[in-house]
C-alpha positions in Angstrom: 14.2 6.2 14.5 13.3 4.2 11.0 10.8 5.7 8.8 8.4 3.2 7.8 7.2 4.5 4.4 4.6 3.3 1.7 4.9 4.0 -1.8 2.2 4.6 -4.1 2.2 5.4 -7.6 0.8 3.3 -10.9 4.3 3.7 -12.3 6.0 0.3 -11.7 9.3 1.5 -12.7 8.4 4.7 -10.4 8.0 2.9 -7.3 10.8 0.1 -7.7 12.9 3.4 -8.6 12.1 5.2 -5.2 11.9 1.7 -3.1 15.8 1.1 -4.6 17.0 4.4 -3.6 15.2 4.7 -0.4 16.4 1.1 0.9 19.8 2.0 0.9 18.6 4.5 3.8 19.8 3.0 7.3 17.1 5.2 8.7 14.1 4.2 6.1 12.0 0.8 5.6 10.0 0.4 2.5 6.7 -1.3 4.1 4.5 -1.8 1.0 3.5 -0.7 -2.7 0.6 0.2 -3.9 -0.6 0.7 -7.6 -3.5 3.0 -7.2 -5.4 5.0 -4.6 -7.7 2.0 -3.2 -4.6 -0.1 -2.6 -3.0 2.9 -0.6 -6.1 3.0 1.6 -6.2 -0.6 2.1 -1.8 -0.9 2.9 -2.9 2.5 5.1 -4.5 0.5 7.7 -3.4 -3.0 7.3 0.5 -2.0 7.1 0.4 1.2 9.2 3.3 3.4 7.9 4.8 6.3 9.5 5.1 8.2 5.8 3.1 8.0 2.5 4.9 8.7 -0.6 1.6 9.6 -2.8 1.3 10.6 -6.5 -1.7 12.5 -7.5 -2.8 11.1 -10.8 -3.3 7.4 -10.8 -6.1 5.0 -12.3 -9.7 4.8 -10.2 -8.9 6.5 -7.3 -6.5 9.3 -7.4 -4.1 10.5 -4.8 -6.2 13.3 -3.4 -9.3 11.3 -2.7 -6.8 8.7 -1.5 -5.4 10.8 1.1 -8.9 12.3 2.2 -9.9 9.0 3.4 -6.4 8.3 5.0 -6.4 11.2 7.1 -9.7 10.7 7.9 -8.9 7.2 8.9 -5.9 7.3 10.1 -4.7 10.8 11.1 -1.0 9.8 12.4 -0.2 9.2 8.8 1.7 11.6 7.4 1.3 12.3 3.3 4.1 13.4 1.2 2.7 14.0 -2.5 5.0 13.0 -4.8 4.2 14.8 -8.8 4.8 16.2 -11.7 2.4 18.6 -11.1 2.7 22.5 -9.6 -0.2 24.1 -10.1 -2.9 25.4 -7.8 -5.7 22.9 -9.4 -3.3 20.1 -7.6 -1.0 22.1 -5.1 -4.4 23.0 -3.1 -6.8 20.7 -3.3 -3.7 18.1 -1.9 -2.8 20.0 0.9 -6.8 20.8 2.2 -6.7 17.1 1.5 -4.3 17.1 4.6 -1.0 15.9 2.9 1.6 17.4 4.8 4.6 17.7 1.7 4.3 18.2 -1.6 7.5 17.4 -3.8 8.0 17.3 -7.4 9.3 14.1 -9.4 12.6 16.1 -10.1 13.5 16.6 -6.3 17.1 15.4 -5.7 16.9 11.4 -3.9 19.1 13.2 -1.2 16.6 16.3 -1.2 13.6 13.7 -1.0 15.4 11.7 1.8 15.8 14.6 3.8 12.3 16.1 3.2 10.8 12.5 4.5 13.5 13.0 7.5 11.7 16.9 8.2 8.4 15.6 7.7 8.5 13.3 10.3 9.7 16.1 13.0 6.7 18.0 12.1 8.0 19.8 9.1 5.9 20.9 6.1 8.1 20.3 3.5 6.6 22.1 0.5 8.7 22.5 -3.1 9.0 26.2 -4.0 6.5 26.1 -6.5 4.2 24.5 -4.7 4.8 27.1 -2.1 4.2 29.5 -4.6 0.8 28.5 -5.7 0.2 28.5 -2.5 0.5 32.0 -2.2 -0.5 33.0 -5.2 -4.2 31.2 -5.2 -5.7 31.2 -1.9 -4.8 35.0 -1.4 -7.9 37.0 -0.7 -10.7 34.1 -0.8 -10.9 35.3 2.8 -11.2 38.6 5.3 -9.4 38.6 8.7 -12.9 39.1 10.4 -12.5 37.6 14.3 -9.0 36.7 12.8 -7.2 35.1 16.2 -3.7 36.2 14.2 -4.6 39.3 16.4 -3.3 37.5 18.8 0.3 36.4 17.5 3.0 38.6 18.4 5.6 39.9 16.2 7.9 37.5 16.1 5.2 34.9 16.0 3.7 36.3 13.4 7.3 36.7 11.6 7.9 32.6 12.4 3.9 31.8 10.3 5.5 34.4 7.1 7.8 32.0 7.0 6.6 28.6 7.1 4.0 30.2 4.3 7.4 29.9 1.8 7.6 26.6 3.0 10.9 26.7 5.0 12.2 24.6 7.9 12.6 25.2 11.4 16.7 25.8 10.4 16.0 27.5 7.3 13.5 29.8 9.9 16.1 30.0 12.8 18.6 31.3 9.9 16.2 34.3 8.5 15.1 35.4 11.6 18.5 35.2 13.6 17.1 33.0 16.1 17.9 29.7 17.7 15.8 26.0 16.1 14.8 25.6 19.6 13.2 29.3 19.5 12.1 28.6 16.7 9.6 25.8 17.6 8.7 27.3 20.0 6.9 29.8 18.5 5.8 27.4 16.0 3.6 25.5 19.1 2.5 28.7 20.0 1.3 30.7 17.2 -0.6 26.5 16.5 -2.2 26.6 19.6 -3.4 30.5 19.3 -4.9 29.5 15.9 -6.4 26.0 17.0 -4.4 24.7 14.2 -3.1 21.1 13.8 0.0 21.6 12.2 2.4 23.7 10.0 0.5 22.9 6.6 -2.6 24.3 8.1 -1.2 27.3 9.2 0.4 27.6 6.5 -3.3 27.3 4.5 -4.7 29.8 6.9 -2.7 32.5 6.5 -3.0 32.6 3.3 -6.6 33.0 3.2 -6.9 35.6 6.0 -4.6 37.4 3.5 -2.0 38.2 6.4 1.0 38.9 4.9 -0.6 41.1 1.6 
């Protein structure tokens, strides 16, 4: 399957950097550029790509309010932020924005590659600091009132600890001595007990029914 991925960031050198490095990819085709936020939402539905590469602090519009209208839009598209920025005034407001990565500008091109890879088999690929602020800023804005996570079972609820540090399905299978395929499994499960679109949001939500305290 080929990744059709756009690329927006109002660093020239930036995106002709990435679009180099990702075209020698077999698996990945660099559909478009864009320069700031409104030219991502305009390539977003004209050029339809399966993956957004999207840095946060750009001219006019930036990335955040970009991928709000994107998602809203166009909810197939998956968002990858793309940053130099870890901390929870960015981290959070980008993932309740519905981006479904967030990677630093210092990820490894291999590391990126293979994040964009995850992300399109449903993944949350989120860097450990971002996973961190995660944790760390969204615990207790909540109470587990009518909390459905009564619901989960054990190992569900062992399956959601984890994806809140951000790790794949293998890196999931590996900590809880359990098979991928197990794995996701629960993962569809513990979604559909939560009425929760994906991993991101689950991710969100269990972090502010403060489950794992």
């Amino acid at each position: 399957m080929t990744i059709r991925v756009l690329i927006a960031d109002d660093h020239h050198v930036v995106r002709r950097g990435l679009a180099f490095f990702l075209r020698t990819q077999r698996d990945i085709d660099i559909v478009g550029e864009a320069a700031n936020g409104e030219e991502a939402v305009t390539l977003a539905g004209t050029l339809k790509p399966d993956v957004i590469l999207m840095d946060l602090s750009m001219p006019g519009m930036n990335g955040i309010e970009a991928t709000k209208i994107i998602k809203n839009k166009h909810p197939e598209i998956k968002i990858m932020m793309l940053t130099s920025f870890s901390d929870q005034d960015h981290v959070i407001p980008a993932l309740e924005a519905g981006a479904s990565g967030y990677q630093l500008k210092d990820v490894q091109p291999d590391e990126l590659v293979q994040c964009l890879r995850n992300l399109m088999n449903g993944e949350t690929q989120l860097h450990p600091k971002a996973a961190t602020q995660l944790l760390a800023n969204l615990s207790g804005k909540s109470t587990k009132n009518n909390d459905p996570a009564q619901d989960l079972t054990k190992r569900e609820l062992d399956v959601l600890r984890e994806i809140t540090h951000g790790k794949s399905n293998k890196e999931i299978a590996s900590a809880l001595f359990i098979t991928e395929k197990t794995v996701k499994t629960h993962v569809s499960n513990l979604l559909s007990k939560l009425q929760l679109a994906d991993r991101t949001q689950a991710a969100l939500y269990a972090v502010k029914q403060k489950l794992f305290e």
